[in-house]
C-alpha positions as CSV (number, residue, x, y, z in Angstrom):
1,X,68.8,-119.0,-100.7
2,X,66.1,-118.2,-103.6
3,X,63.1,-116.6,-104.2
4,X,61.7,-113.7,-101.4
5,X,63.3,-115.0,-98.3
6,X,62.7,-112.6,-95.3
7,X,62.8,-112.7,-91.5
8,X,62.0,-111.1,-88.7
9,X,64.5,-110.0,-85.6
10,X,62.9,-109.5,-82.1
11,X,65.4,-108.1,-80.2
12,X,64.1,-107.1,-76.1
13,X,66.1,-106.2,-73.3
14,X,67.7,-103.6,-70.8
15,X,68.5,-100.7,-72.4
16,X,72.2,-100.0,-73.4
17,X,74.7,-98.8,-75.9
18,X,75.9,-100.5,-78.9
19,X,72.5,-102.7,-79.3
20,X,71.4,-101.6,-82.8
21,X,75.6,-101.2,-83.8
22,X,76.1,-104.8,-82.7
23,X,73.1,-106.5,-84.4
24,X,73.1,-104.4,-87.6
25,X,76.9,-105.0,-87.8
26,X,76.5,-109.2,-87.7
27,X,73.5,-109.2,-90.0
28,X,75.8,-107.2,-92.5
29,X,78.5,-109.8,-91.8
30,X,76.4,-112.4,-93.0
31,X,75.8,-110.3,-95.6
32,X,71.8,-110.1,-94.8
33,X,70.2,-106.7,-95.7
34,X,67.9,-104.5,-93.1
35,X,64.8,-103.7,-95.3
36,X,63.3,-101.6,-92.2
37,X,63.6,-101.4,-88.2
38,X,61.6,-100.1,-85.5
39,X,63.0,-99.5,-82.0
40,X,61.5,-97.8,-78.9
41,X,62.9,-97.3,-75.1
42,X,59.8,-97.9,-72.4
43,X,60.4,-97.5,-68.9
44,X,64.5,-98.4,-69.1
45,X,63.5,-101.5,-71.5
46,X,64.6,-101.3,-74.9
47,X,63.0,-103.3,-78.1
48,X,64.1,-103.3,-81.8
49,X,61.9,-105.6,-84.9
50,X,64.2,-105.8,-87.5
51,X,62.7,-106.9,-91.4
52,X,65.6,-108.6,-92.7
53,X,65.8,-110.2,-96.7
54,X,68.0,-112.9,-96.4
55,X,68.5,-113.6,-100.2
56,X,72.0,-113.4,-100.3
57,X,73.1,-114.3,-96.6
58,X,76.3,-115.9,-96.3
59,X,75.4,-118.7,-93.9
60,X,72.9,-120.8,-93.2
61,X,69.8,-120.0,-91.4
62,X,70.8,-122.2,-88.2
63,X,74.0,-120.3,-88.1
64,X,72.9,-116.7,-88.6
65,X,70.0,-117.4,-85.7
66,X,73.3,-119.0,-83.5
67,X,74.6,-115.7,-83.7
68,X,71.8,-113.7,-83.1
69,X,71.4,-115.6,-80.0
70,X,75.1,-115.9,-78.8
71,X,74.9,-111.4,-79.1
72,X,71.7,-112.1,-77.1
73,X,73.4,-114.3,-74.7
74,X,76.7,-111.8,-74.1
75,X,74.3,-108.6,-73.6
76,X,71.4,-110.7,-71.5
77,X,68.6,-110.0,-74.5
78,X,66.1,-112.0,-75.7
79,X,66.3,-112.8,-79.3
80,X,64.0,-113.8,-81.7
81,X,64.1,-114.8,-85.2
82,X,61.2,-116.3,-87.1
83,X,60.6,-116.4,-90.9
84,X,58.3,-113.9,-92.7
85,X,55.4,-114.7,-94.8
86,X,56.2,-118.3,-94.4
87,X,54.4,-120.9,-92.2
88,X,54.8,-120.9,-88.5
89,X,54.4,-122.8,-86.1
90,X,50.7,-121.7,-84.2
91,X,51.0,-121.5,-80.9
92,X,48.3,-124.0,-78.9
93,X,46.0,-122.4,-76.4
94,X,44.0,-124.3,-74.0
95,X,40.7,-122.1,-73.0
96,X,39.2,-122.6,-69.0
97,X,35.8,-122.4,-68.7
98,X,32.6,-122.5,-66.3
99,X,29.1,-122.2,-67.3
100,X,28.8,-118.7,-69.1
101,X,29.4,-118.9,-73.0
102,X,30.1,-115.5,-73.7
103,X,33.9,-115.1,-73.7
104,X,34.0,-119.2,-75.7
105,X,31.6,-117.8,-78.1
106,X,33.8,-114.6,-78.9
107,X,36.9,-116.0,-79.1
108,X,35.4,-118.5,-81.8
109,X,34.1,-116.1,-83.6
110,X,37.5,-114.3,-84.0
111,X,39.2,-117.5,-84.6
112,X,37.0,-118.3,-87.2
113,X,37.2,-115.0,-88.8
114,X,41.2,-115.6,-89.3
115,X,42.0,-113.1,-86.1
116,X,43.6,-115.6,-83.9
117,X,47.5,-116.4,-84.5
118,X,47.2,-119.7,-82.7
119,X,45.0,-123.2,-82.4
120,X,42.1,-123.7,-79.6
121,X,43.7,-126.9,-79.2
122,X,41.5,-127.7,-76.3
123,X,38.0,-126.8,-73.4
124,X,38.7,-127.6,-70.5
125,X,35.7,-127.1,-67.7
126,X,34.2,-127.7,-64.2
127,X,30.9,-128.2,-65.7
128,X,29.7,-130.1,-68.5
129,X,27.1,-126.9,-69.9
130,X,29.6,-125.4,-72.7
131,X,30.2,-128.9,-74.4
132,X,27.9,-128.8,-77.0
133,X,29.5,-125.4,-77.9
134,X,32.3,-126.2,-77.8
135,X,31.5,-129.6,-80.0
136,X,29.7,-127.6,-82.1
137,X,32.8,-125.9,-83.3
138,X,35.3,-128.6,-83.9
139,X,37.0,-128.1,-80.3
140,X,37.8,-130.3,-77.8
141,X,36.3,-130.3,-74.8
142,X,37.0,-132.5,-71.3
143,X,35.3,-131.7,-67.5
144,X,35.9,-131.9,-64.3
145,X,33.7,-131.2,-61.4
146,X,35.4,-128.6,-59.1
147,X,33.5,-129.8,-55.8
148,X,37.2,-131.7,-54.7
149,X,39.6,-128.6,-55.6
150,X,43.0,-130.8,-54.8
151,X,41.3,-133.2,-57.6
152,X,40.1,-131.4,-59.7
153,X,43.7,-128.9,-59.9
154,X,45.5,-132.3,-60.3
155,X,43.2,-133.6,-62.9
156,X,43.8,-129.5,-64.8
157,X,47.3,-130.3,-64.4
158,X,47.4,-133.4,-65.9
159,X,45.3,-132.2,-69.1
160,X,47.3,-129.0,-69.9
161,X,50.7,-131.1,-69.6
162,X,49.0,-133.5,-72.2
163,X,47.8,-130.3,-74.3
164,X,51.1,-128.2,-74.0
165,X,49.5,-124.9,-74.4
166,X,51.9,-121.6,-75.3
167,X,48.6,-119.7,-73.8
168,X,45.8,-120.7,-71.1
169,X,42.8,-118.1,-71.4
170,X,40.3,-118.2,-68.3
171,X,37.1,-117.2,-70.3
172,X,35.0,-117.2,-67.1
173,X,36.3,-120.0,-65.6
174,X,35.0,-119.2,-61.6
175,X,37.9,-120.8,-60.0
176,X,40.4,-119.6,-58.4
177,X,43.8,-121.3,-59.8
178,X,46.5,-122.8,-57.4
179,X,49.7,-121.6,-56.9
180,X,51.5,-125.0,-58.8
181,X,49.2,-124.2,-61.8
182,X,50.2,-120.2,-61.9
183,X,53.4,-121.0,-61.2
184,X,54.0,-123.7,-64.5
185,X,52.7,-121.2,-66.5
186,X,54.0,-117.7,-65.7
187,X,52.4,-114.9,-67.3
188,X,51.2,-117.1,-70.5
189,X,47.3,-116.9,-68.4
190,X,45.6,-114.7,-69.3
191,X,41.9,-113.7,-67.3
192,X,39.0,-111.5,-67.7
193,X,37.7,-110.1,-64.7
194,X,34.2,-108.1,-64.3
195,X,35.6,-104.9,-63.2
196,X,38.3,-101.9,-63.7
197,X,41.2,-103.5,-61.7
198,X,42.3,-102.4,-59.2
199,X,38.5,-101.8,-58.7
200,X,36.2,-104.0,-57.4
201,X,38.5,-107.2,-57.4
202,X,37.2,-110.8,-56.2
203,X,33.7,-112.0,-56.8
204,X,30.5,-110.4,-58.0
205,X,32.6,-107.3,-58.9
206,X,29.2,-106.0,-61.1
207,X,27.3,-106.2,-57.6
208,X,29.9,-103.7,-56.0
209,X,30.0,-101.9,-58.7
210,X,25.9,-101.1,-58.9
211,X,25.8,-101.1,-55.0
212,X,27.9,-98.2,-54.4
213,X,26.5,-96.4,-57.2
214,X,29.7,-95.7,-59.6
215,X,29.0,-94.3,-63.0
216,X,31.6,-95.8,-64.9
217,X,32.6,-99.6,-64.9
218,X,33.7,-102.0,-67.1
219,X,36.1,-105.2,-67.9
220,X,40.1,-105.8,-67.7
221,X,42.0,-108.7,-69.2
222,X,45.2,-109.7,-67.1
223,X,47.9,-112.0,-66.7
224,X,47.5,-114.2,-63.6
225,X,49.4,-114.2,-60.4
226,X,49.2,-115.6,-57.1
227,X,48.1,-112.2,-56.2
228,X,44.0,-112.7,-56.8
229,X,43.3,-110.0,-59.6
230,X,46.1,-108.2,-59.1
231,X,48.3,-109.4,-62.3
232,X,49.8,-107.0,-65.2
233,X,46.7,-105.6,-66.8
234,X,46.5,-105.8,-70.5
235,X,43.5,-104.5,-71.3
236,X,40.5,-102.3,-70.4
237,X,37.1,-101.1,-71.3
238,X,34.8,-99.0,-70.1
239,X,30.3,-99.1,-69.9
240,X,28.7,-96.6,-68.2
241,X,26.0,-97.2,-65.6
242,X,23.2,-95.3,-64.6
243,X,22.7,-94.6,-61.2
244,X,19.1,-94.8,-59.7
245,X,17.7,-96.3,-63.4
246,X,19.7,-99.7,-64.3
247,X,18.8,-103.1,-62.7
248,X,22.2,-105.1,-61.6
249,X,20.9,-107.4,-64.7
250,X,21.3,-104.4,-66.9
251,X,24.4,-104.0,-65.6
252,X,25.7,-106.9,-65.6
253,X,24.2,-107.8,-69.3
254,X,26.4,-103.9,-70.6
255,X,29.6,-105.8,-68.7
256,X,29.1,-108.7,-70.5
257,X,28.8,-107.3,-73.8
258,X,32.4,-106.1,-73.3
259,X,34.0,-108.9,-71.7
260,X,34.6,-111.2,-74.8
261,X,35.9,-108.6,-76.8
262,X,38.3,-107.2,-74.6
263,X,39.4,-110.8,-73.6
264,X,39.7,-111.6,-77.5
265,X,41.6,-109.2,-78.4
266,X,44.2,-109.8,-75.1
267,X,44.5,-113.2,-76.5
268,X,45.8,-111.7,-80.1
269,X,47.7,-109.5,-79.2
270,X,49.8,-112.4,-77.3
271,X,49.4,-114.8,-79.8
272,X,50.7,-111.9,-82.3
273,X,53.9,-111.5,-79.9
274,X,53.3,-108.1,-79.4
275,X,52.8,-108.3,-75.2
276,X,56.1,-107.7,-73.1
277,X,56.0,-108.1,-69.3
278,X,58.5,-106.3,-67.6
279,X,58.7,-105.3,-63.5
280,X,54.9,-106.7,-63.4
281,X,53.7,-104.4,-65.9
282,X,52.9,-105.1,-69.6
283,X,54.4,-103.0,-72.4
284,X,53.2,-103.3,-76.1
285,X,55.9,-104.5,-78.4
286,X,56.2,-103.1,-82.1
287,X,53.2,-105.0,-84.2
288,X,54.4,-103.9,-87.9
289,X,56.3,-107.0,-88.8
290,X,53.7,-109.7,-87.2
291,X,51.9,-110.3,-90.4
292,X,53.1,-111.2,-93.4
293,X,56.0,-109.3,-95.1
């Protein structure tokens, strides 16, 4: 290989002994050099991002990732390998919507600002009210009414197998998703709900929230599960009410603020590779090596 040839190793899984010996050991075989590691133990899970120059390796590219993976296979880890600094493949993400533009407008702006490692590839609605936004922006955008839910589920089924999404965001999309839809896509949807979860779960979560007089509400983005809001929760953020003074509008107008941004930023960080789900909670991977090397 010539010129500045680099990669990066994911390596995730139980914790154990001879990981980093047995990776390091391989790459050195090939004759690949370690340029800098980072590994961390959460919760009994261990994960290692390796930056590797691959100038002189000894084999091919196919074959050193073979190997990777068959050290992966004998020690049950997931392993990774992509280039760095060279293209890659964007991941496609299909966004859900209803009738409020907040959370499309917001992750638009970040995608046109260069912060979204993946593709809108697609809008996909129960109403026809966010087209023109969505039109507006160079993004595809199909409806279905969500009066006939067996229809309209089937008719979401059909248009995300089409699409292929790697991520399905629900950007305020008020419907509650079928089991056969969660269970094609497990832990690659990602939701933004009005409320700190476990808080408040369900619908008009701001209501609850000004009715029994709590100071302190806010937003959480989290994967989705058959469970109804009850999935690993990525993120959270915070708005504070006051009691006696704010109008539910207000309220609901301080939530809404957040909601986009919090959602947003979900979205990166699992289009950046950088969200681990273990035992139904979410653990942040190393980011260092995501961007270029």
């Amino acid at each position: 290989m010539t010129g500045r040839n680099r990669a990066v190793v994911s390596v995730i899984g139980r914790d154990q002994k001879g990981v980093v010996a047995r990776v390091s050991t391989y790459l050195a075989g090939c004759n690949a050099n370690i340029e800098d590691t980072e590994q961390r133990v959460m919760e009994g899970l261990f994960i290692m991002t390796m930056l590797v120059d691959l100038n002189d390796v000894s084999s091919t590219l196919d074959e050193l990732i073979l190997g990777l993976r068959k050290i992966g296979d004998e020690m049950g880890l997931e392993v990774k390998v992509r280039l760095a600094g060279g293209p890659t493949e964007r991941k496609r993400v299909a966004v859900l919507v209803t009738k409020e533009p907040h959370c499309l407008e917001q992750l638009i702006r970040d995608r046109d600002a260069g912060l979204l490692a993946g593709d809108l590839a697609v809008v996909l609605a129960n109403h026809p009210d966010l087209e023109p936004l969505a039109r507006a922006h160079g993004l595809a955008f199909k409806w279905s009414a969500s009066k006939d839910k067996d229809a309209h589920f089937a008719w979401l089924l059909e248009q995300l197998a089409e699409v292929k999404p790697d991520l399905v965001v629900l950007a305020r999309y008020m419907q509650v998703l079928p089991g056969r839809l969660i269970e094609r896509f497990p832990f690659r949807i990602i939701n933004i709900h009005p409320s700190l979860l476990p808080y408040h779960p369900g619908p008009n979560a701001y209501k609850q929230a000004w009715e029994e007089g709590v100071r302190v509400s806010g937003c959480t983005a989290h994967f989705v599960t058959e469970e109804l809001d009850a999935g690993p929760v990525i993120l959270q953020d915070v708005f504070h009410i006051r009691v006696g003074e704010d109008t539910l509008d207000e309220v609901k107008a301080r939530g809404q603020a957040l909601e986009g941004t919090v959602l947003s930023r979900a979205v990166q960080f699992y289009l950046n590779d950088q969200l681990v789900v273990k035992d139904r909670k979410v653990i942040f991977r190393p980011g260092r090596f995501t961007g270029e090397a």
